[in-house]
C-alpha positions in Angstrom: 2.9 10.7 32.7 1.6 7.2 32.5 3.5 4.1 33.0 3.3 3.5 29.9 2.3 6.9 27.4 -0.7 6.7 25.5 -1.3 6.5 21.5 -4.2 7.2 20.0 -4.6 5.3 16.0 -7.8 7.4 13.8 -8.2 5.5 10.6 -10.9 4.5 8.4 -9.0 1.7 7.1 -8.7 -1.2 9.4 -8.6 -5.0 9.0 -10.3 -7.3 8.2 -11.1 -5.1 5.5 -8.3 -6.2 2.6 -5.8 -3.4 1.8 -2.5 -1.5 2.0 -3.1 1.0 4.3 -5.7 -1.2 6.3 -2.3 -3.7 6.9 -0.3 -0.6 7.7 -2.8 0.4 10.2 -3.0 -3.0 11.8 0.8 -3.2 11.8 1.3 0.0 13.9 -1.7 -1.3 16.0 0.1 -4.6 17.0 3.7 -3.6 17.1 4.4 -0.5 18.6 5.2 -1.7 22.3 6.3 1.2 23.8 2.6 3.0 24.0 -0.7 1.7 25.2 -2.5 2.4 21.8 -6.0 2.6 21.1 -7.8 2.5 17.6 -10.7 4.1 16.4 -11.8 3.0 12.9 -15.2 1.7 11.4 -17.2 -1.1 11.8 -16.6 -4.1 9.0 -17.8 -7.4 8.2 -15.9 -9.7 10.4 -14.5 -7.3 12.5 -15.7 -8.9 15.6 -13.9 -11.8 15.3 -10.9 -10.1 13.8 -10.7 -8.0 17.2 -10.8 -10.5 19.4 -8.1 -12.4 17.6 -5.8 -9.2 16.9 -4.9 -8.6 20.9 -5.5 -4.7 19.5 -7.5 -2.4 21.7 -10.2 -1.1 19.0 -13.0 1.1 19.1 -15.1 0.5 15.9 -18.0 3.4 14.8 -21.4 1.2 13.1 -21.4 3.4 9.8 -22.6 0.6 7.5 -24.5 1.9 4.5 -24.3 5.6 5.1 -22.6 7.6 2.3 -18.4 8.0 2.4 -18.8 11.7 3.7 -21.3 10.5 6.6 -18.8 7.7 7.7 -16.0 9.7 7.9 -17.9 12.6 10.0 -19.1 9.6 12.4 -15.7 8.8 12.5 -14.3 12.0 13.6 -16.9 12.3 16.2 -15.6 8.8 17.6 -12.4 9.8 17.9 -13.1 13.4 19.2 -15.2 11.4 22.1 -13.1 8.2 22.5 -10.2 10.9 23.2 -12.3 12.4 26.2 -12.0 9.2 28.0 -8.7 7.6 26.8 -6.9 11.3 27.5 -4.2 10.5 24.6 -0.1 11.6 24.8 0.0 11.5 21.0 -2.8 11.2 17.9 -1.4 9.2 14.5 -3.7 10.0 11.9 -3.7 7.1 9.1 -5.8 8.7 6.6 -6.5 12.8 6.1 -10.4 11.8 6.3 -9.6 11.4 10.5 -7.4 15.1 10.6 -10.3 17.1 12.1 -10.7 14.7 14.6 -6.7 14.8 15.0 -6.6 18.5 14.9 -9.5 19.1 17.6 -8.0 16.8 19.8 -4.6 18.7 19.3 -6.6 22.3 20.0 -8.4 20.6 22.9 -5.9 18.7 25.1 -2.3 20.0 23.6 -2.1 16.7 22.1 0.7 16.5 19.4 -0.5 14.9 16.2 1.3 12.6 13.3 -0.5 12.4 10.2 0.9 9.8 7.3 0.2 10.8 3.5 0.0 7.9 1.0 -1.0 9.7 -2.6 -4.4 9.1 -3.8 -6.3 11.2 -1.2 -4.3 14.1 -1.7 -5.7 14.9 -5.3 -8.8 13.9 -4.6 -9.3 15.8 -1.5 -6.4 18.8 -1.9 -8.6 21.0 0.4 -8.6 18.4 3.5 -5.1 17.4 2.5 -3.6 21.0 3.0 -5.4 21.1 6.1 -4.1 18.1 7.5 -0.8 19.4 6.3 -1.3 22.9 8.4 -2.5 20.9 12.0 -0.1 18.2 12.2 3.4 18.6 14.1 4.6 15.7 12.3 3.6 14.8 8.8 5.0 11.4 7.5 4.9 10.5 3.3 5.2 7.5 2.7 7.4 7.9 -0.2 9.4 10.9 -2.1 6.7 11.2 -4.9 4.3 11.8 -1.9 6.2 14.4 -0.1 6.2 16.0 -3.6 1.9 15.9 -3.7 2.4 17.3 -0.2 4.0 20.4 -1.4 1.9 20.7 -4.0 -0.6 21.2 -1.3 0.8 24.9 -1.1 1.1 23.9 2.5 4.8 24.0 4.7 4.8 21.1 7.1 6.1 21.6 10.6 8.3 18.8 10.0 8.2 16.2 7.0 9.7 12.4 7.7 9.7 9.8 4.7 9.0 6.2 6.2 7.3 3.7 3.6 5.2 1.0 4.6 6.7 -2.2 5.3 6.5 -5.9 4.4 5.9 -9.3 6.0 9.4 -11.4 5.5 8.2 -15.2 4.9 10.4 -17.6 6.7 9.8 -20.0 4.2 10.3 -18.0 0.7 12.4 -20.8 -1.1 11.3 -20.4 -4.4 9.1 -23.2 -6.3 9.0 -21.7 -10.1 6.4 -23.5 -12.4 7.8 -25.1 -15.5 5.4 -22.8 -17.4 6.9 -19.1 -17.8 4.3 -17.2 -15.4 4.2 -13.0 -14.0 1.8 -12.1 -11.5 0.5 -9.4 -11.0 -1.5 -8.8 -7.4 -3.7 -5.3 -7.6 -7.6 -4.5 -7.1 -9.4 -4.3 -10.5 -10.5 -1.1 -9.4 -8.1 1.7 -10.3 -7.3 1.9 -13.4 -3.8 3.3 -13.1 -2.2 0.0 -12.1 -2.1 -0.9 -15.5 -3.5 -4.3 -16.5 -4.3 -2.8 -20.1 -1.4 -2.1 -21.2 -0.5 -5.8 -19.5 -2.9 -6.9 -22.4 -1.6 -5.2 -25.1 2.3 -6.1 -23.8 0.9 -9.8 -23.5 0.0 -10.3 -27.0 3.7 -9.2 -27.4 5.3 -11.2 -25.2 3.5 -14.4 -26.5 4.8 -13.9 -29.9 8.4 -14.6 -28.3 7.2 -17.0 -25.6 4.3 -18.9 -26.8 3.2 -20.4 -24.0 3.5 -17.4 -21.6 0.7 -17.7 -18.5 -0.1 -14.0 -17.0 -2.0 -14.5 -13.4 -3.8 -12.2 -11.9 -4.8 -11.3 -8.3 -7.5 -9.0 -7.5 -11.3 -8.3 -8.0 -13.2 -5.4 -8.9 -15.1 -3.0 -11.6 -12.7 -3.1 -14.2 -12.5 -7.1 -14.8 -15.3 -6.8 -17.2 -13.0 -4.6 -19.4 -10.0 -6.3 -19.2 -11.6 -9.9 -20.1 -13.0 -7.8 -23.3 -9.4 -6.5 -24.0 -8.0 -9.3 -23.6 -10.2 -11.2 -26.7 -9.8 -8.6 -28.3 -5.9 -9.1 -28.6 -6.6 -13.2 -28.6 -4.6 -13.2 -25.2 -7.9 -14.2 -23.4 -6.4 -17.9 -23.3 -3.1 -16.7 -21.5 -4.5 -15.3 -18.7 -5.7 -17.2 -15.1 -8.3 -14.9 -13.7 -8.0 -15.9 -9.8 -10.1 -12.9 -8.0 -9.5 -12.0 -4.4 -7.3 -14.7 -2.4 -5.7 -15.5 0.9 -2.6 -14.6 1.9 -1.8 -18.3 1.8 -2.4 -18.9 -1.8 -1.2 -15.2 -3.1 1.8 -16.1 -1.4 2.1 -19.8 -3.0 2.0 -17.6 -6.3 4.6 -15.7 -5.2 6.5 -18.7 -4.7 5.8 -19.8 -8.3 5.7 -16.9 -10.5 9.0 -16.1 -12.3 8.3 -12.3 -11.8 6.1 -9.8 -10.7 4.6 -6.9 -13.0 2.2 -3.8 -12.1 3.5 -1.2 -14.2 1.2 1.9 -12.4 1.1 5.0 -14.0 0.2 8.7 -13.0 -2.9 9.4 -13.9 -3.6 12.8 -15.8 -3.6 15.7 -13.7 -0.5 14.4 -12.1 -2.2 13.5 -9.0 -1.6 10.0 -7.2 -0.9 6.7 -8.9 1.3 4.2 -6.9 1.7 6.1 -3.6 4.8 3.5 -2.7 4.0 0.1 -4.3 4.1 -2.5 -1.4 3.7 -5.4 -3.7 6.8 -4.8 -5.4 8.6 -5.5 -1.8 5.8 -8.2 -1.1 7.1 -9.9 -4.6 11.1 -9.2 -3.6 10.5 -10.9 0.3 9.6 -14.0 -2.1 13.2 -13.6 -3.9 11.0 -12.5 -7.3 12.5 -9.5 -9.4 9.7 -7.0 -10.9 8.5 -4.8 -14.0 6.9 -1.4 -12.6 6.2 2.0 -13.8 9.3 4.6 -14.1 7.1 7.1 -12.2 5.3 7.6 -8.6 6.2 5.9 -5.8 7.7 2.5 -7.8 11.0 4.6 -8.2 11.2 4.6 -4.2 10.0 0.8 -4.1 12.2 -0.7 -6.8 15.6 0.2 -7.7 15.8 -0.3 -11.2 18.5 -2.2 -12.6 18.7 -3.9 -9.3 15.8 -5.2 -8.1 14.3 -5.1 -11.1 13.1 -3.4 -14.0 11.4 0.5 -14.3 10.1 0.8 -17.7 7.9 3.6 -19.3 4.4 2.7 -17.8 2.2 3.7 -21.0 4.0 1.6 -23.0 3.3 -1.5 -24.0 6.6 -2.1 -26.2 8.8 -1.5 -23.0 6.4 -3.4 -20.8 6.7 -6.4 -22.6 10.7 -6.2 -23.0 11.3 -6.2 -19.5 8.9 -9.0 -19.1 10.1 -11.2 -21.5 14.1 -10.8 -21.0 13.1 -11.5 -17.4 11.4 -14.5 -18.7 14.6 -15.8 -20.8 16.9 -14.4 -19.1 17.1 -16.9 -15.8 20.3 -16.0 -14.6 19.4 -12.0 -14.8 15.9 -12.8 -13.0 17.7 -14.7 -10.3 20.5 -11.9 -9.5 17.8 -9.1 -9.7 15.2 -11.5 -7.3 18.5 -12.2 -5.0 18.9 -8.5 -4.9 14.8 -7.9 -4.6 15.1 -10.2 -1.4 17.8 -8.2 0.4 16.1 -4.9 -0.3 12.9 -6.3 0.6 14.5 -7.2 4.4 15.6 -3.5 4.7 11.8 -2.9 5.2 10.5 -5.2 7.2 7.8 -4.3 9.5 9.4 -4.4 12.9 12.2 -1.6 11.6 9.5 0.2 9.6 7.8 0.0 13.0 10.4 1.1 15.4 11.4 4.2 12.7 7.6 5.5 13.4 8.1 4.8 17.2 11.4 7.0 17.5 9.2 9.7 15.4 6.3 9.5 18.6 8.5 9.4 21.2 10.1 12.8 19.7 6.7 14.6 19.7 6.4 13.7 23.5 9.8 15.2 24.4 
């Protein structure tokens, strides 16, 4: 054995590319001590840089324009080849696109393998997923809605663990609310099942109670076109601050200013992923902020209702609205919920998140 054992990371998502399981990725990279850990992920814009800065040992695979498929199968070759050389005590496995690469290494070298689950992949690829399910000693979902995708699967794991992600604790989170009643929400534009429509439609409701309501909103992508157009369309247009992709500086500023947070994700039809744990609902409480989210998927793990704030019925814009605006006039039930938001948020940092996965390694040595 090595002075020190050594971890190998497979994942297609790696900073600086924005993202939750990119964060994740980077987060393991940087703070698991007790391994000397290698990455292998892909090449992105910036990475360079980013790598240099990191202190992380990373091996990045130039798959630029080539179609997803072709990326992930450079990928896995990487990793399969990287492992030749690095000679790796244990694989974690981010994403199911870098299992085969996990599960040759395991057939090759004896190599136990972790591989996390987060939602979304699983229904769209249920074929890989049960296969990463099969080669895996240890599989890890990150919440109890994704251990229940994981059955689905048809596929017994070796051994199942729930560990969520985790989230950064400010040291300055003292709160700096805007005179002007303001939620956030912070989500990519791009799927559809975080909800910002029926934000619209619960907007137009609010704002008949609370005239001057503001609604900003983080994130870029395909759908802004749509929800601009809904949102004329219910005259809400006026009530809503548009800011795109941001830093982490000034998302957390609006953290800081916001009087709550709302994302109320649904499950899409089929049943198949949706919110696979909800990190911005913690990223919202570490800022003292209570929430609105979706009674389903992996919000109910994220949020406890009542508590940290508010689980409502995520296709409806009535109940939406309700939570948001008692949360709105109700200061003194906003500021016990964000109190308690702020306390749950510090049971997942990322340095315990960290050192629950690093107990989990250290058993698939022994």
């Amino acid at each position: 054995m090595h002075a020190r054992p050594r971890l190998l990371i497979l994942t297609p998502d790696f900073p600086p590319a924005p993202g939750g399981i990119q964060l994740m990725a980077h987060r393991f990279a940087a703070g698991i001590s007790s391994f000397q850990t290698r990455v292998v992920t892909l090449q992105a814009p910036g990475a360079e840089e980013f790598d240099r800065d990191s202190g992380c040992d990373v091996r990045r695979v130039g798959a630029g324009a080539l179609p997803r498929g072709a990326r992930g199968a450079l990928l896995n070759a990487a990793a399969c080849a990287e492992a030749l050389s690095f000679r790796p005590d244990v694989t974690l496995c981010i994403h199911i696109v870098a299992s085969p690469a996990a599960a040759a290494i395991r057939a090759a070298r004896g190599t136990p393998s972790v591989q996390y689950f987060h939602a979304e992949e699983i229904g769209a690829r249920p074929r890989l997923a049960a296969f990463a399910v099969r080669h895996a000693d240890e599989v890890i979902a990150v919440s109890s809605y994704t251990a229940g995708l994981i059955a689905a699967t048809g596929e017994r794991p070796a051994s199942l663990r729930l560990i969520s992600p985790g989230v950064d604790i400010p040291g300055e989170a003292s709160p700096e609310l805007l005179d002007r009643p303001t939620f956030i929400t912070v989500a990519r534009l791009q799927e559809r099942y975080k909800g910002h429509d029926v934000l619209v439609r619960a907007l137009a409701l609010v704002r008949a109670k609370i005239p001057d309501v503001q609604w900003v909103l983080i994130g870029d992508g395909s759908l802004r076109g749509g929800v601009e157009a809904l949102a004329r369309s219910y005259g809400v247009f006026d009530s809503i601050r548009f800011l795109g992709t941001v830093g982490d500086e000034e998302r957390n500023l609006w953290l800081r200013r916001a009087h709550l947070l709302a994302m109320p994700s649904r499950v899409p039809a089929g049943g198949f992923a949706g919110e696979g744990f909800g990190i911005a609902f913690l990223e919202a409480g570490a800022y003292g902020k209570p929430v609105v989210a979706g009674n389903v998927g992996g919000a109910v793990d994220s949020v406890s209702d009542g508590e940290s704030g508010l689980l409502v019925d995520p296709l409806d814009p009535v109940a939406v609205a309700g939570a948001i605006t008692r949360l709105l006039e109700d200061r003194e039930l906003a500021a016990r919920l964000g109190a308690a938001a702020r306390e749950r948020a510090r049971a997942f940092a990322w340095p315990v998140i960290v050192e629950r996965l690093e107990t989990v390694l250290h058993e698939q040595l022994a």
